[in-house]
LOZA-548810 format. One record per residue (C-alpha): residue in one letter; x, y, z. Coordinates in nm, 3 decimals, decimal comma. Layout:
ATOM   r        px        py        pz
ATOM   A         X         Y         Z
...
// end
This chain:
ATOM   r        px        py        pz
ATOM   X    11,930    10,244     9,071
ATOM   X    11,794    10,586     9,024
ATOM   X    11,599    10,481     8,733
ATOM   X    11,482    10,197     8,867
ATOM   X    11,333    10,359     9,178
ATOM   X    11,146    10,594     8,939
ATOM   X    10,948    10,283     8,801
ATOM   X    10,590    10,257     8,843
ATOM   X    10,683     9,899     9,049
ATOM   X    10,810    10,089     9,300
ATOM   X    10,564    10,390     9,281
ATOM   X    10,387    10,283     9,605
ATOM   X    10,655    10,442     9,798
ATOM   X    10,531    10,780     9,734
ATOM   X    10,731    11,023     9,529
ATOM   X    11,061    11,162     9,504
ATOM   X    11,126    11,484     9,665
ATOM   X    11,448    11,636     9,648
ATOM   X    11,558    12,049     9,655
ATOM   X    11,645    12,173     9,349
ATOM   X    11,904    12,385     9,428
ATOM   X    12,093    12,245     9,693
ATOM   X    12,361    12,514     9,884
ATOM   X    12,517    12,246    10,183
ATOM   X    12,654    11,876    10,150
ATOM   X    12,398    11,770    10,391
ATOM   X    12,080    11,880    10,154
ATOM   X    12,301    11,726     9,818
ATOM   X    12,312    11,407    10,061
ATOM   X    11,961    11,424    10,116
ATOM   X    11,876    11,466     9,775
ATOM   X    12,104    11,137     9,705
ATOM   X    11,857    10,982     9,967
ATOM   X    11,585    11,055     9,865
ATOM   X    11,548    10,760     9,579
ATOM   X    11,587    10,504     9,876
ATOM   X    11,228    10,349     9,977
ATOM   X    11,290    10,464    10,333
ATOM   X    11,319    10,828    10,285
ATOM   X    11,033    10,815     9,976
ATOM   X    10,835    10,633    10,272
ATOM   X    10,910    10,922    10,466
ATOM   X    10,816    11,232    10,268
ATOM   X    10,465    11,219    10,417
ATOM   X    10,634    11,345    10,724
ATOM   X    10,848    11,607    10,661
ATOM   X    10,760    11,957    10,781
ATOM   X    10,944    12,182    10,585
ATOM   X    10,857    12,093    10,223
ATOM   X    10,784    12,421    10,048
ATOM   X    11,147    12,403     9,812
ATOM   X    11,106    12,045     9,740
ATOM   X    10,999    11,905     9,405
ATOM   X    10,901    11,633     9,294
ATOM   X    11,067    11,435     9,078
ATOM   X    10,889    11,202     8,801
ATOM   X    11,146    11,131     8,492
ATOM   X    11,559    11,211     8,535
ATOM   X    11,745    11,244     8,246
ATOM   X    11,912    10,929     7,995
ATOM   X    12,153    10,743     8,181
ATOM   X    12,403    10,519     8,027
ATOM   X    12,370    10,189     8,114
ATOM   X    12,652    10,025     8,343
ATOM   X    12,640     9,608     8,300
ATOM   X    12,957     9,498     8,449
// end
């Protein structure tokens, strides 16, 4: 799902913005989030963006069909 939201299909969302180095459960569950259209919908909006980065490829996944 995480690759999925990082196609260019779904590009019109905005980006992916997550912190890097996350130090409480709440920013690791934002991070999580942060692939969901809502919160990608979102990002425009958020005031305190300076540790964020953006996120364009994530690493190979393997690939889950059952």
């Amino acid at each position: 799902m995480m690759q999925a939201a990082l196609s260019e299909a779904n590009a019109k969302f905005g980006p992916i913005m997550v912190d890097p180095c996350p130090q409480t459960e709440e920013v690791a569950e934002a991070n999580l989030l942060a692939f969901s259209d809502e919160a990608r919908a979102r990002n425009g909006t958020l005031e305190n963006t300076e540790n964020l980065v953006d996120i364009t490829q994530i690493p190979r996944m393997r690939q889950y069909f059952g």
